[in-house]
KOLBATI-523962 format. One record per residue (C-alpha): residue in three letters; residue number from 1; z, x, y; chain. Coordinates in steps of 0.02 Angstrom, whole numbers, always signed. Example, Ala and Ser with C-alpha at 12.3 -4.5 7.8 and 13.67 -1.06 7.14 Angstrom:
REM KOLBATI-523962
ALA	1	+390	+615	-225	A
SER	2	+357	+684	-53	A
This chain:
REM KOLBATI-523962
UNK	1	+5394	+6073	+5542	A
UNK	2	+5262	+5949	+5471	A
UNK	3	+5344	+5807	+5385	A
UNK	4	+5180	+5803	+5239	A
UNK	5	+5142	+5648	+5166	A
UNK	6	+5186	+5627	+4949	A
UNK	7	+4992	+5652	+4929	A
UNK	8	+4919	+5759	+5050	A
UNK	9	+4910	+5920	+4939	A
UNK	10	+4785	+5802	+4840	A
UNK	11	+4605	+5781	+4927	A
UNK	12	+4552	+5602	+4931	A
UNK	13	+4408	+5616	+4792	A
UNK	14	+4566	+5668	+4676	A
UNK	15	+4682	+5539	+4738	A
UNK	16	+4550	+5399	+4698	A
UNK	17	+4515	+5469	+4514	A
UNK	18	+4693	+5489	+4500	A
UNK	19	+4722	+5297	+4557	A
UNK	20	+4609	+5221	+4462	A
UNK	21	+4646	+5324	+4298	A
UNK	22	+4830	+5251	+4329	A
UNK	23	+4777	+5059	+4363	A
UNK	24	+4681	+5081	+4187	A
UNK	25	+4803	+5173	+4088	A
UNK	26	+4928	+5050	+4157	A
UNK	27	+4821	+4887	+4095	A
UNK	28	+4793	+4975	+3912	A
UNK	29	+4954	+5022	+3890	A
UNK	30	+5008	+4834	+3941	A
UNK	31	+4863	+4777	+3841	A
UNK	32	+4932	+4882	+3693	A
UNK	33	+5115	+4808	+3721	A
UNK	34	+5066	+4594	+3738	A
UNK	35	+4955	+4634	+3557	A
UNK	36	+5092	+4682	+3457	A
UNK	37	+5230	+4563	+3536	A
UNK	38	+5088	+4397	+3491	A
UNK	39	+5076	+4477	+3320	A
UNK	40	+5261	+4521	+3303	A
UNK	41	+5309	+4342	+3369	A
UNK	42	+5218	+4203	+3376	A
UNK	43	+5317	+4121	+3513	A
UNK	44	+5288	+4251	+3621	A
UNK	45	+5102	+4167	+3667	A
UNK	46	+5197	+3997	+3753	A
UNK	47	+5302	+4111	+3856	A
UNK	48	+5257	+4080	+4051	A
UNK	49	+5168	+4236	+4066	A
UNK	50	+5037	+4177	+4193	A
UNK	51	+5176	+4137	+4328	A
UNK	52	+5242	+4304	+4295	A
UNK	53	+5099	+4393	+4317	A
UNK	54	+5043	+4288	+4469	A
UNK	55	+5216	+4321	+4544	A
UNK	56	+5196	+4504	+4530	A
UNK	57	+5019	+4517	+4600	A
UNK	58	+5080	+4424	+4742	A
UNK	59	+5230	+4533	+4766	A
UNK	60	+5081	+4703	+4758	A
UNK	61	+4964	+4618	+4877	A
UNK	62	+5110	+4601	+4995	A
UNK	63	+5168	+4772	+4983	A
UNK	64	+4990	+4821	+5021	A
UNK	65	+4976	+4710	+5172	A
UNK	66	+5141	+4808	+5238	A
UNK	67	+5089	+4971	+5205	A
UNK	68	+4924	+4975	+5264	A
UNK	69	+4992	+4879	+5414	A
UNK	70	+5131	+5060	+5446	A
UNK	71	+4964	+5151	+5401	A
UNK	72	+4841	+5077	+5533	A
UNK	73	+4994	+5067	+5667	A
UNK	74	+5029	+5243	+5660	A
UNK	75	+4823	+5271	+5670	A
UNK	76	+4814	+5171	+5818	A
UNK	77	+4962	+5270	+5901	A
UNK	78	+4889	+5421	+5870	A
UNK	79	+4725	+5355	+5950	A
UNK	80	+4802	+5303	+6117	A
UNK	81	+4914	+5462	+6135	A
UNK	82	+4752	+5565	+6121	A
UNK	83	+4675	+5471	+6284	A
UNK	84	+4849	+5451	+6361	A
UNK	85	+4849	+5647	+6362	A
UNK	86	+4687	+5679	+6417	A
UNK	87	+4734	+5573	+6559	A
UNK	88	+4894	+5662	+6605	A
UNK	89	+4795	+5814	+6591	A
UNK	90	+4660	+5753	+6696	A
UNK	91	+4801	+5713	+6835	A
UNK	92	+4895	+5852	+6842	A
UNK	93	+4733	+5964	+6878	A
UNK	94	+4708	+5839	+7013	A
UNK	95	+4886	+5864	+7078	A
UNK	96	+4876	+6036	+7055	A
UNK	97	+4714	+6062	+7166	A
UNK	98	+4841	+5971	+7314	A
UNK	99	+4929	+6167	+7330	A
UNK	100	+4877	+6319	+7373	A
UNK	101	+4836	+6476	+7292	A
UNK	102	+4897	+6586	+7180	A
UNK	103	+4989	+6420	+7115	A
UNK	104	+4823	+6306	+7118	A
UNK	105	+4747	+6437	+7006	A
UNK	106	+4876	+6485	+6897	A
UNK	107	+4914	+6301	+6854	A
UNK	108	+4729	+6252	+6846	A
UNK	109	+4686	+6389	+6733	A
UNK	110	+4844	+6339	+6631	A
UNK	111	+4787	+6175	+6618	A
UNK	112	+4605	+6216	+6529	A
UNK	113	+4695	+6329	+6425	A
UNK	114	+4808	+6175	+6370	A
UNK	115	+4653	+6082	+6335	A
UNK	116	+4568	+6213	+6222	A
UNK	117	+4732	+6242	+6117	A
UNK	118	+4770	+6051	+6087	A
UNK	119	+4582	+6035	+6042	A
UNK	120	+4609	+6193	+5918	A
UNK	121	+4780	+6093	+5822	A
UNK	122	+4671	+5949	+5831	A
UNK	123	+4536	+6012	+5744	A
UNK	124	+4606	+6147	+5625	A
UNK	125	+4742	+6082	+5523	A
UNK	126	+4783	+6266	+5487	A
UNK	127	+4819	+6306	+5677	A
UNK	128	+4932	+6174	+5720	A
UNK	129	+5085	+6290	+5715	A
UNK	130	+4996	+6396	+5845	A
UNK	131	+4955	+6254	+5944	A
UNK	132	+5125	+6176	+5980	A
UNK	133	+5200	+6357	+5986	A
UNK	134	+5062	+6400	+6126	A
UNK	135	+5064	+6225	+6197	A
UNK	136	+5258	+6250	+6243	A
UNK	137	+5238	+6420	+6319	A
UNK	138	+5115	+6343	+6421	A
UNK	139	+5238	+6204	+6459	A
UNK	140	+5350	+6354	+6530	A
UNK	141	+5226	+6412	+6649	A
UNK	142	+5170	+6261	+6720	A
UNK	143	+5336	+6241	+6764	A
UNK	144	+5368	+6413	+6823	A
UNK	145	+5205	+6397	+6949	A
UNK	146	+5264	+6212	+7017	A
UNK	147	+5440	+6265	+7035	A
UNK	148	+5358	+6434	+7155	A
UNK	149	+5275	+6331	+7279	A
UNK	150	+5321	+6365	+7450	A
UNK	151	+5409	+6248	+7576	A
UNK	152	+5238	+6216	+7632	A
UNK	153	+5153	+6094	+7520	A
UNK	154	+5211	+5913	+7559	A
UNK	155	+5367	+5841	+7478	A
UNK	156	+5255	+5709	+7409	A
UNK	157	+5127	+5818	+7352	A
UNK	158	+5257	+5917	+7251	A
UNK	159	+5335	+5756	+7189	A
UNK	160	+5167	+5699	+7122	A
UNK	161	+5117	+5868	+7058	A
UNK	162	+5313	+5864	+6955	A
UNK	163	+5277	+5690	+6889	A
UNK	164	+5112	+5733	+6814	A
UNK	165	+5180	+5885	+6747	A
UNK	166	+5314	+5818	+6668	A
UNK	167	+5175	+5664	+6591	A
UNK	168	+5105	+5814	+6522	A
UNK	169	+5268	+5877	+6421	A
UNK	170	+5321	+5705	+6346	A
UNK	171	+5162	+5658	+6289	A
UNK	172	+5162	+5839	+6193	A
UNK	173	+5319	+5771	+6105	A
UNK	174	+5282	+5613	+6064	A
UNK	175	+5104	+5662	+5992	A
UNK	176	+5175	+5808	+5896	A
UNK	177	+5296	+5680	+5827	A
UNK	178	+5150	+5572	+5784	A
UNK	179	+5037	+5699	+5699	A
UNK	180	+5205	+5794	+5594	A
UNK	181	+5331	+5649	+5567	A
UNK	182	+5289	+5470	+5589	A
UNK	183	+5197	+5479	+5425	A
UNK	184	+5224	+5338	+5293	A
UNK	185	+5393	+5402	+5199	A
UNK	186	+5370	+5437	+5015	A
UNK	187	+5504	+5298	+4967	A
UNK	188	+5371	+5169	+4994	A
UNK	189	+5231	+5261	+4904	A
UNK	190	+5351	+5275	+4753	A
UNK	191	+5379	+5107	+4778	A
UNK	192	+5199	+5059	+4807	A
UNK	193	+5138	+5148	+4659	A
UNK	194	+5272	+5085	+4539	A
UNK	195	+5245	+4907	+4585	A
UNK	196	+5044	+4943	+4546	A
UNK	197	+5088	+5021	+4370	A
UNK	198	+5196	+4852	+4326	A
UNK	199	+5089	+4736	+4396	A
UNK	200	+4934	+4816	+4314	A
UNK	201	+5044	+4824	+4167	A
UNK	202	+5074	+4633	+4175	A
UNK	203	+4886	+4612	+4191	A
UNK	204	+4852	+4685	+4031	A
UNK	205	+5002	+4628	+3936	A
UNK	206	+4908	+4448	+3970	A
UNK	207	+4754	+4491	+3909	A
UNK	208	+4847	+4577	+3753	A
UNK	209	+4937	+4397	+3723	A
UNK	210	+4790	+4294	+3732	A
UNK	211	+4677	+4448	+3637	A
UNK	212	+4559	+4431	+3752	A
UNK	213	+4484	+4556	+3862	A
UNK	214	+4357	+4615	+3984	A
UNK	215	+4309	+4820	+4032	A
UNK	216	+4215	+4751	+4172	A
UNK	217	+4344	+4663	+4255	A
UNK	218	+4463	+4821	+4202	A
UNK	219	+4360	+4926	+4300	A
UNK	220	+4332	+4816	+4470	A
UNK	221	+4524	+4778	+4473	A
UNK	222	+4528	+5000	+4442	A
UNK	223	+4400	+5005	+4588	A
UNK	224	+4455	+4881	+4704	A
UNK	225	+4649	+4948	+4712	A
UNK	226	+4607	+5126	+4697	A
UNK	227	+4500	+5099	+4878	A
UNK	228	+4639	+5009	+4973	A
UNK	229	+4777	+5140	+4906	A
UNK	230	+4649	+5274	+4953	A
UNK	231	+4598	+5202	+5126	A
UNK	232	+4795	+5202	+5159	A
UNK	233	+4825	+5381	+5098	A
UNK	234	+4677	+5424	+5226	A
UNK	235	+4744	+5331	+5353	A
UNK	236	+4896	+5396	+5337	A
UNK	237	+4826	+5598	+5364	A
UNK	238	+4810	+5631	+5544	A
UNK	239	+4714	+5770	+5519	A
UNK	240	+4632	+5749	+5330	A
UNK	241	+4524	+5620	+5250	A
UNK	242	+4365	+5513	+5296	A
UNK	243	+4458	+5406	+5447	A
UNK	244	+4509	+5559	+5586	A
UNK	245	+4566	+5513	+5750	A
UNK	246	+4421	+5557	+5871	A
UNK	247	+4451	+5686	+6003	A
UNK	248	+4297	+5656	+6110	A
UNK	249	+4415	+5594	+6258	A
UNK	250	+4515	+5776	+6249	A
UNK	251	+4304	+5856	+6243	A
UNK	252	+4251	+5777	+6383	A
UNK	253	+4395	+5813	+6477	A
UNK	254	+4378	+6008	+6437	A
UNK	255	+4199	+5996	+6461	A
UNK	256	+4242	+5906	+6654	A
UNK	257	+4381	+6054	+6669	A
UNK	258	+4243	+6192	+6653	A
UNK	259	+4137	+6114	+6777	A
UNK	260	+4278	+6101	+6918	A
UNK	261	+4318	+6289	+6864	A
UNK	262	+4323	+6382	+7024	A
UNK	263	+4205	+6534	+7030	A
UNK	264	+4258	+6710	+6973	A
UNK	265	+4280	+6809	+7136	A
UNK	266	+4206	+6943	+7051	A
């Protein structure tokens, strides 16, 4: 089951507009509030706003740095897993070409098979399902052609073959896990996205107490938070967005697998 992220039903173009519209609605509002209080109360213009508002853009920026530090780890993850697969991929056909037939076969044609349906989840968010469902039946007969290999291939040869196999099953895990689950939980966005609203809010309630106010600064404070919290959200999509993690490593691979593709007999 994917675990989806608190935005990804929203395409990035919407969750920008959406951003920014919040970050200025936020300011107003505060705006709106620090007006009345300085006409309401006159003392309310020596109150220490400034360190107030300081200390909460400091706490934002922070919660920004962390988040878009979970954001870029998990996109560097999911980076290395892709080439880490390839490779196990790439070394179990290897292996595999160490047996005989009908096992060399079976296994090797199993094996660009494998490649073709994790390029197909990769690429189509709406097969994914069908990938890892396909991607463990393959699992299954790998298995079933290593574990039917006569008494004459080489115990080392087996071993190798076993080890590369199994390479080939864990990484399936752990990059399902990093594509459906290790996603940025929606506790922090909440929390990221409150602490914007108050500290926007804060903004604005400053300008409101000194009645002064700029829409062009408004809008490149709107702009420049809206494009971090957006570059985040994208980061954050494995398989959405601007930023995708590049399969050319799993391509070339299934472009090498073709070429080593034994002849049809017929």
């Amino acid at each position: 089951m994917i675990n989806a992220g608190m935005l990804d039903s929203l395409p990035i173009w919407f969750v920008f507009l959406l951003t920014a519209a919040m970050i200025v609605l936020s300011v107003e509002a505060g705006y709106r509030i620090g007006g009345f209080r300085a006409r309401k109360s006159a003392q309310e213009r020596e109150a220490p706003i400034d360190s107030m508002v300081g200390s909460t853009l400091g706490l934002l920026a922070f919660m920004l740095a962390f988040t878009f530090g979970m954001a870029t780890s998990r996109y560097d993850a999911r980076k290395q897993f892709v080439v880490d697969e390839s490779v196990a991929i790439r070394t179990a056909d290897l292996r595999a070409q160490l047996v005989k037939d009908p096992q060399r076969a079976g296994m090797r044609a199993m094996l660009r098979e494998y490649v073709d349906v994790r390029l197909q989840g990769a690429l189509h968010t709406d097969k994914i399902a069908y990938a890892v469902k396909r991607s463990e039946e393959l699992h299954l007969g790998l298995w079933s052609q290593l574990t039917s290999i006569g008494p004459d291939v080489p115990v080392p040869d087996r071993a190798a073959l076993a080890a590369a196999v199994v390479d080939v099953i864990n990484l399936h895990s752990k990059r399902v896990n990093a594509v459906t689950q290790n996603r940025i939980h929606h506790t922090i966005w909440l929390a990221l996205y409150t602490l914007a609203v108050l500290a926007m809010g804060m903004v604005g309630y400053r300008a409101g107490i000194s009645g002064r106010r700029s829409a062009i600064a408004i809008m490149v404070v709107a702009f420049a938070f809206s494009a971090v919290l957006v570059l985040i959200t994208d980061l954050d999509r494995p398989q959405q967005g601007l930023v995708n993690v590049s399969q050319q490593t799993m391509i070339d691979l299934q472009n090498k697998l073709r070429l080593t593709e034994p002849p049809d007999p017929h």
